[in-house]
DRENDO-1510 file (C-alpha; in Angstrom, 1 decimal, always signed):
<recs>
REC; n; res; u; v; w
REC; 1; UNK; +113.4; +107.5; +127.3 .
REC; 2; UNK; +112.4; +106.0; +124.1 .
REC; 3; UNK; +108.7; +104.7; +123.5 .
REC; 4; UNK; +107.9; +101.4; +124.4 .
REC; 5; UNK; +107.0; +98.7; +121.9 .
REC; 6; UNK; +103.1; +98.4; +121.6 .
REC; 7; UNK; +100.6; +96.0; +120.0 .
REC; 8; UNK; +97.3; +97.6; +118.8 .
REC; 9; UNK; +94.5; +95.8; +117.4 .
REC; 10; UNK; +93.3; +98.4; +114.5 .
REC; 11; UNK; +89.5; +99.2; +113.7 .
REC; 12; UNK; +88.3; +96.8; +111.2 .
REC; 13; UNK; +88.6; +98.5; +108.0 .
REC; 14; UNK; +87.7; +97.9; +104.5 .
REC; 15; UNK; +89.8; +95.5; +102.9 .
REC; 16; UNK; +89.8; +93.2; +99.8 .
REC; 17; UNK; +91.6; +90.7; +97.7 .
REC; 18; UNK; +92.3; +92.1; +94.1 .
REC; 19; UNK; +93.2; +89.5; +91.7 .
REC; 20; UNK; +94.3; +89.8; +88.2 .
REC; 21; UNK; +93.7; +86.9; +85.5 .
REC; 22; UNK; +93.8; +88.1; +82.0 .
REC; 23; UNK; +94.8; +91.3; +80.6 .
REC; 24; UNK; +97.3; +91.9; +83.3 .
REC; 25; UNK; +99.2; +94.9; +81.4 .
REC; 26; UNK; +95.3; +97.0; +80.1 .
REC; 27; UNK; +94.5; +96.1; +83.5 .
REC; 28; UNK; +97.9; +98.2; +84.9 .
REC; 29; UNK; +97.3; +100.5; +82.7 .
REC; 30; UNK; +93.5; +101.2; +83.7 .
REC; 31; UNK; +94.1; +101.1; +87.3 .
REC; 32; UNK; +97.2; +103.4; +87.0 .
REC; 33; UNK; +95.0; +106.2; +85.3 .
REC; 34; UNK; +91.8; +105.5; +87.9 .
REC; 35; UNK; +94.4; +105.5; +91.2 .
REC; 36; UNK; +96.9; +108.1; +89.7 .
REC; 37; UNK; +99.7; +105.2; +90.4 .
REC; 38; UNK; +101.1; +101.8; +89.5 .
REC; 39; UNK; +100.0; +98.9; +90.7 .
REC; 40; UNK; +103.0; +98.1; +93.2 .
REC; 41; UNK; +105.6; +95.1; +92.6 .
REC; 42; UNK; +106.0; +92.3; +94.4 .
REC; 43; UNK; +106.7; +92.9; +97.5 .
REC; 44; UNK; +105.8; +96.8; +97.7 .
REC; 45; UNK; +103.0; +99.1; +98.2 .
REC; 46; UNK; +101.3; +102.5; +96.9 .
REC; 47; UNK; +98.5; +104.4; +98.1 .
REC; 48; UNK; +96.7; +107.5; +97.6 .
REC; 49; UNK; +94.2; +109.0; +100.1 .
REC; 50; UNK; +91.1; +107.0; +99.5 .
REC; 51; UNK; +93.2; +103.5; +98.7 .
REC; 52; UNK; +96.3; +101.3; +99.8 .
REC; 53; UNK; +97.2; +98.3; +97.4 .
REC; 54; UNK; +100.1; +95.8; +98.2 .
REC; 55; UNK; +101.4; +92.8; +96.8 .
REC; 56; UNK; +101.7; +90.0; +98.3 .
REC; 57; UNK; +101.6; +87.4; +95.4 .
REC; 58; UNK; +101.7; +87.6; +91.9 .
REC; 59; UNK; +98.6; +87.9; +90.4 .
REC; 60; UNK; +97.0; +89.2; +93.6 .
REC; 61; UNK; +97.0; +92.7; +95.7 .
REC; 62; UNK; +95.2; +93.5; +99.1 .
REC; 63; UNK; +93.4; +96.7; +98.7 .
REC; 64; UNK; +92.6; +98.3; +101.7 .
REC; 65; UNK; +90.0; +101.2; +101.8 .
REC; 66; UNK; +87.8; +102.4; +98.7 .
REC; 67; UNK; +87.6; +100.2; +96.1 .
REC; 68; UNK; +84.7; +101.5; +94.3 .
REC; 69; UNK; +86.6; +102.6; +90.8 .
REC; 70; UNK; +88.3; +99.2; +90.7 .
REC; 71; UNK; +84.9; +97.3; +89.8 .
REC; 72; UNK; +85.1; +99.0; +86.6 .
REC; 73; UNK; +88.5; +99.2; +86.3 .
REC; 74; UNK; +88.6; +95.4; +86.6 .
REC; 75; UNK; +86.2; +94.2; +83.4 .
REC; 76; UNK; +86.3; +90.8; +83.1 .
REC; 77; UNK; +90.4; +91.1; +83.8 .
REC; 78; UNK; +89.5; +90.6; +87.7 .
REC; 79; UNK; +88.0; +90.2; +91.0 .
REC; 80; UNK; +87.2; +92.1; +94.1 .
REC; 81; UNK; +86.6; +90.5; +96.7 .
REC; 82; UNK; +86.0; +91.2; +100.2 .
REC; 83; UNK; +87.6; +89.8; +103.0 .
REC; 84; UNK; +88.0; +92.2; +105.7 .
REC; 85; UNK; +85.4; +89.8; +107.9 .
REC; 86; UNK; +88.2; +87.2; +108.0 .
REC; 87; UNK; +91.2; +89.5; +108.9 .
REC; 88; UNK; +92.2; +91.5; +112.2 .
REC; 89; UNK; +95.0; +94.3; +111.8 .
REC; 90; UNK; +97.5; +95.0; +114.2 .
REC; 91; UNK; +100.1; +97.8; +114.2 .
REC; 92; UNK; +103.2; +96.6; +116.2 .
REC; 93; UNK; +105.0; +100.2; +116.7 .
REC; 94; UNK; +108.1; +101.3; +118.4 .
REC; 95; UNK; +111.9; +100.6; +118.3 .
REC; 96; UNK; +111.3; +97.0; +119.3 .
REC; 97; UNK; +108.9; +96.4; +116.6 .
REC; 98; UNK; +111.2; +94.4; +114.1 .
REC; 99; UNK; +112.5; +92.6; +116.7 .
REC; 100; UNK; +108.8; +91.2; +118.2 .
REC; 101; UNK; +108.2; +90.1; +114.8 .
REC; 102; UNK; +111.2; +87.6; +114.9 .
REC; 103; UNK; +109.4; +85.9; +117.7 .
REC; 104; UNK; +108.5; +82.6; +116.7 .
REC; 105; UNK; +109.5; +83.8; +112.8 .
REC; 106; UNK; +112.1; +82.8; +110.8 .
REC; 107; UNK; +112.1; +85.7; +107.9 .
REC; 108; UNK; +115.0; +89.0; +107.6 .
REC; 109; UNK; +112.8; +92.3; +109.2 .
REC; 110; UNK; +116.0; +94.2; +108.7 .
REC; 111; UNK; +115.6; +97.8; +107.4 .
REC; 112; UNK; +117.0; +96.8; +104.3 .
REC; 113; UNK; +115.0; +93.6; +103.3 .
REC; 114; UNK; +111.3; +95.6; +105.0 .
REC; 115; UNK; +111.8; +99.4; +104.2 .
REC; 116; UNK; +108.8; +101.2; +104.6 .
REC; 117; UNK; +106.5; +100.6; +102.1 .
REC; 118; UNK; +107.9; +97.0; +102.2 .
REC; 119; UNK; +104.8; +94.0; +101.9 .
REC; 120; UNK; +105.8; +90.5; +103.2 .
REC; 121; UNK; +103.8; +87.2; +103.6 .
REC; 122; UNK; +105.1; +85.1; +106.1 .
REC; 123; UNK; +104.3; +82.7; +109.3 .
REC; 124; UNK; +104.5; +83.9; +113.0 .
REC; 125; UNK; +104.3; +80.7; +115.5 .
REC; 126; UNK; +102.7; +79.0; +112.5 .
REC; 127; UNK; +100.5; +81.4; +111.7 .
REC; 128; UNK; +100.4; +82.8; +108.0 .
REC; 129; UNK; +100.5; +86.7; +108.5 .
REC; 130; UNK; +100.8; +89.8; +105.8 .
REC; 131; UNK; +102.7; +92.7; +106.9 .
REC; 132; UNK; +103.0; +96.2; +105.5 .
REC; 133; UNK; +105.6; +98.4; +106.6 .
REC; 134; UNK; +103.9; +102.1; +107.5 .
REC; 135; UNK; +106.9; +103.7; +108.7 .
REC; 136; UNK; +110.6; +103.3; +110.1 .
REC; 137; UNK; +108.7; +103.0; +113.5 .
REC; 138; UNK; +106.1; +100.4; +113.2 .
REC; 139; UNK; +104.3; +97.5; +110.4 .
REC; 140; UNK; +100.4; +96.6; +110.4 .
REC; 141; UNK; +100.2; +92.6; +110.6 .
REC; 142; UNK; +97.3; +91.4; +108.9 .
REC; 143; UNK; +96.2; +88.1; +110.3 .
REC; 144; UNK; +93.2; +85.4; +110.0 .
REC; 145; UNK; +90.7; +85.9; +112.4 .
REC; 146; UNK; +90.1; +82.9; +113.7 .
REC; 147; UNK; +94.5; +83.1; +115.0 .
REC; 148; UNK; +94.1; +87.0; +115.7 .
REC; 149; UNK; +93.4; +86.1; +120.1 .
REC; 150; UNK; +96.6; +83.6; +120.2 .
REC; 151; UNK; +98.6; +85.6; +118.3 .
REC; 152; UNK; +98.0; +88.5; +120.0 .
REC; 153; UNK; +98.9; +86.8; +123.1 .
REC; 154; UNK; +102.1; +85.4; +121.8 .
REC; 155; UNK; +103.3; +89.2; +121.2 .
REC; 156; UNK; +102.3; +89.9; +125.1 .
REC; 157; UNK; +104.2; +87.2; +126.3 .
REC; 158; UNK; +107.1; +88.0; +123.9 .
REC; 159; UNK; +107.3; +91.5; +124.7 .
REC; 160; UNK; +109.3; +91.4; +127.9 .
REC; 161; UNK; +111.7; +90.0; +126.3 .
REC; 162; UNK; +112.6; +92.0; +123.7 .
REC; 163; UNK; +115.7; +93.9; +124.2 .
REC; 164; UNK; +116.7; +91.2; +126.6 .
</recs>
């Protein structure tokens, strides 16, 4: 029998918004020699034990983790800053886990347009969301706070049904 589907609301962890506004290339540059990788594309995501960055818009990347070397790294190029008060994390995991996520969306969560590593910013029953794929079998949904309780509940409803 496989798994079942599951929704699991995730420690709150550090996390950050990164935004870049002058420099953009030294900036790369600095940040791929302090992190030991590229800042990811649009759309993507990299990581390295202390730090995940993904990009969900062009000038700006959530960082997730230890940001400490990025203050430097930054200059006047940038800002940190924090936000993980205003964001809940959930990991939807399981072979069902694309198909919750089309629940009251309208986006492709196909393995070919969200391979892992994939970043998205999207709505969910009108509710702006980020996801990050982690794996094949499951995506951490990054969602406001103050939506995090009805949302959550939307998935428990939802989730009897998928596979219907």
């Amino acid at each position: 029998m496989t798994d079942p589907t599951s929704i699991t609301e995730l420690p709150a962890a550090p996390l950050h918004a990164l935004e870049i506004w002058a420099n953009p290339q030294a900036v790369a540059t600095r940040v791929q020699k302090a992190l030991g990788f590229a800042l990811p594309v649009m759309g993507r995501s990299a990581a390295n034990a202390s730090i995940t960055l993904m990009r969900f818009e062009p000038t700006v990347w959530l960082a997730e983790g230890d940001v400490s070397v990025l203050a430097d790294t930054l200059g006047d190029d940038g800002a940190l800053t924090g936000i993980g008060g205003g964001v809940v994390r959930f990991r939807i995991a399981g072979p069902g886990w694309r198909e919750l996520l089309l629940e009251g969306g309208v986006f492709d969560t196909s393995a070919a347009a969200l391979p892992v590593g994939a970043t998205a910013a999207t709505v969910i029953d009108h509710v702006g969301v980020r996801l990050h794929v982690e794996s094949d079998d499951a995506c951490v949904v990054y969602v406001p706070s103050s939506f995090a309780q009805s949302l959550h509940h939307f998935w428990d409803e939802a989730l009897p049904l998928i596979g219907a």
